[in-house]
C-alpha positions, 0 to 999 in steps of 0.5 A: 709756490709762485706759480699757483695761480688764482683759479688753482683750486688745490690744498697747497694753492688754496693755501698759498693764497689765503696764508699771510705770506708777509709773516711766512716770510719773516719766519723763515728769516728767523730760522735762517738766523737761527742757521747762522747763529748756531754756525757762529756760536755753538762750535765753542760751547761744544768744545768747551764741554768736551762734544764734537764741534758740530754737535749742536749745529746738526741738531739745531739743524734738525730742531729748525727742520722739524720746526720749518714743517711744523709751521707750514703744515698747522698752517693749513688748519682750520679754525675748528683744527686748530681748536682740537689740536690745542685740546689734544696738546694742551691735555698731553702738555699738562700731563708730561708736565705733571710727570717731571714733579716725578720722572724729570731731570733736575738741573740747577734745583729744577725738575722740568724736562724729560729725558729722551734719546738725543734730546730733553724734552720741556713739556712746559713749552708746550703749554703756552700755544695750547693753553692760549687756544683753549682759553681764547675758545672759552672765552669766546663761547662764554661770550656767546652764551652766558650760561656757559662758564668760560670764566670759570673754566679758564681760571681753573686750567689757570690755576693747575698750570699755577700749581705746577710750574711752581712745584718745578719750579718755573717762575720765568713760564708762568709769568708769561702765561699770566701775561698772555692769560691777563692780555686775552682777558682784557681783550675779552672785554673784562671790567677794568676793575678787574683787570687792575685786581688782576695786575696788582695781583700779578705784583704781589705773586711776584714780589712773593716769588722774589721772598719764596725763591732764592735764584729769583731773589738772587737775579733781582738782588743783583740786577738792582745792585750791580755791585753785589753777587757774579755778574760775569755772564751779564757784564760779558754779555753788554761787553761783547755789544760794545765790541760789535759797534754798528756793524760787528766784528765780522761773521766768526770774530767775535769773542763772547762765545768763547767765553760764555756757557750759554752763548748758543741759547740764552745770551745767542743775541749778544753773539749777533751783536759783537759779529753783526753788530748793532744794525743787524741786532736792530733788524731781528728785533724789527722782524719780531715787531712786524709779526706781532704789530702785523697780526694784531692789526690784522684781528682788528677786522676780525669778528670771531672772537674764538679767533681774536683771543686765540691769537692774540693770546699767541702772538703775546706769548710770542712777543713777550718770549723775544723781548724777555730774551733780548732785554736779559741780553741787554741787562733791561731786566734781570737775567731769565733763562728764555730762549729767543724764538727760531734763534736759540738753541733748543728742540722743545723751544723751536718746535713749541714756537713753530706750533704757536706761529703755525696756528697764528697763521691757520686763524688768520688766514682768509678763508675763501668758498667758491664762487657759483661758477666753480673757477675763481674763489671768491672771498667771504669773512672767516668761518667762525669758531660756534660749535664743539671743538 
């Protein structure tokens, strides 16, 4: 793609140079991590539950492939695309969603995937970039005209999602749904009276979560008293850090992957710990910085605000997806079952994370008219997000 030029007035070369190219970047460093880790890690889970030794590695193989493409091809949406395609996913989402209270696989007392050849499918997944497009656009349009009632509208597609994910149940997802609904609703301008009902509320839906749940008053329980209940995956989680030091054990030495159930999807982090070490663990969280710090600082120009909320409702769900499976790792909060984004193991995971980073980059991208004299693109502010999805 380095040999576009400026003038080339192609789809891929009007892409090329209106993507955030720094961004595009530092995914492909996540999905190259994501490699690496899954070599490292899922060799010993796989012989542990009785498969073949590459079985996880040639499916994340795919998963990530499948992810890859995904990226670069919503990408080359436009705002108005992007809109629709969140429209579409969110409705199929909320759907397959509401058919695991029925059809799901439960696993661990839990009825959220669907069962398909090769693969389980968690439609949840899909809900979060949806639903931060199709609020952000709400939003944006009740901002435009008052008698539109994107409030309204917002909180009930809120709420059904609300009363889903706790029938699964799926505390973990809904907190980050909350979070990313709250982040665009202060973005949007809501009174801060408000806002402070809205975190109080968020306090007393979880400390109701911790009496009405008993895994999450079990997770809670131990992560404030350490002396209590079987910290075994945790405390070899912190283990195998210690073991890594500042530059890892070395690619394929380390031991917490023969040792942890979970150590190609929710505790993958400590793995790049003990073999990498601490420098490394260091640099992959600096690469989830960069793309969040990176988009927020870019919408600070932006004047659309369909687009301003949209992606900050994404890039908060992203952010927020990377730092609750890294802290779990480190013991900073109480353990949840999050994937860590382009990393972890999982099909439904990186290809919901490709779909969010996808539409990150289709609205901040620079769009571009062309000039009177039809051979250079000259810049302009973005198409805006009026009219109907």
């Amino acid at each position: 793609m380095a040999q576009f030029s400026r003038a080339d007035n192609s789809t891929l070369g009007r892409w090329w140079w209106t993507v955030d190219r720094w961004t595009l970047g530092c995914v492909g460093l996540l999905i190259g991590f994501g490699y690496v880790l899954m070599l490292a890690a899922s060799p010993s889970v796989a012989a542990r539950i009785g498969a073949t030794r590459d079985m996880f590695i040639f499916k994340q193989v795919v998963f990530l492939s499948i992810a890859g493409v995904i990226v670069l091809a919503t990408s080359m949406l436009t705002p108005k695309g992007v809109r629709r395609l969140a429209l579409l996913g969110g409705i199929v989402a909320l759907g397959l969603t509401a058919m695991t209270l029925v059809h799901g696989m439960e696993i661990k007392g839990a009825r959220r995937w669907i069962a398909l050849p090769m693969m389980s499918v968690q439609p949840s997944e899909f809900l979060k970039p949806c639903f931060a497009v199709v609020t952000g656009w709400l939003l944006a349009e009740g901002k435009r005209s008052r008698a539109f009632p994107g409030m309204l509208l917002s909180a009930g597609i809120f709420a059904v999602i609300l009363l889903l994910l706790k029938s699964q149940p799926d505390i973990g997802m809904l907190s980050v749904i909350t979070c990313v609904f709250m982040a665009q609703l202060f973005i949007g301008g809501l009174n801060m009276f408000f806002v402070g009902c809205g975190v109080a509320g968020m306090m007393a839906a979880f400390a109701g979560a911790y009496f009405a749940f008993a895994h999450v008053r079990s997770r809670v329980t131990r992560f404030l008293h350490p002396e209590q209940g079987d910290h075994y995956q945790i405390d070899t989680a912190l283990q195998a850090f210690g073991n890594g030091g500042l530059l890892g054990r070395g690619p394929g030495e380390g031991r917490v992957k023969d040792l942890l159930p979970d150590a190609h999807a929710d505790f993958v982090f400590a793995v790049a710990g003990e073999e990498f070490g601490m420098l490394v663990c260091l640099f992959i969280i600096g690469v989830f910085c960069f793309i969040v710090v990176r988009t927020l600082l870019k919408l600070l120009a932006e004047d659309d605000p369909f687009v301003v909320l949209a992606t900050a409702g994404l890039v908060c769900g992203f952010g927020l997806q990377a730092f609750v499976n890294m802290a779990s790792s480190l013991h900073l909060i109480p353990t949840k079952g999050m994937t860590l984004p382009f990393i972890s193991y999982g099909g439904s995971s990186a290809m919901s994370v490709a779909l969010t980073i996808g539409m990150v980059l289709a609205l901040t991208r620079r769009r571009t008219q062309m000039s009177r004299f039809g051979d250079m693109p000259a810049r302009r502010g973005r198409v805006t997000g009026r009219g109907a999805a």
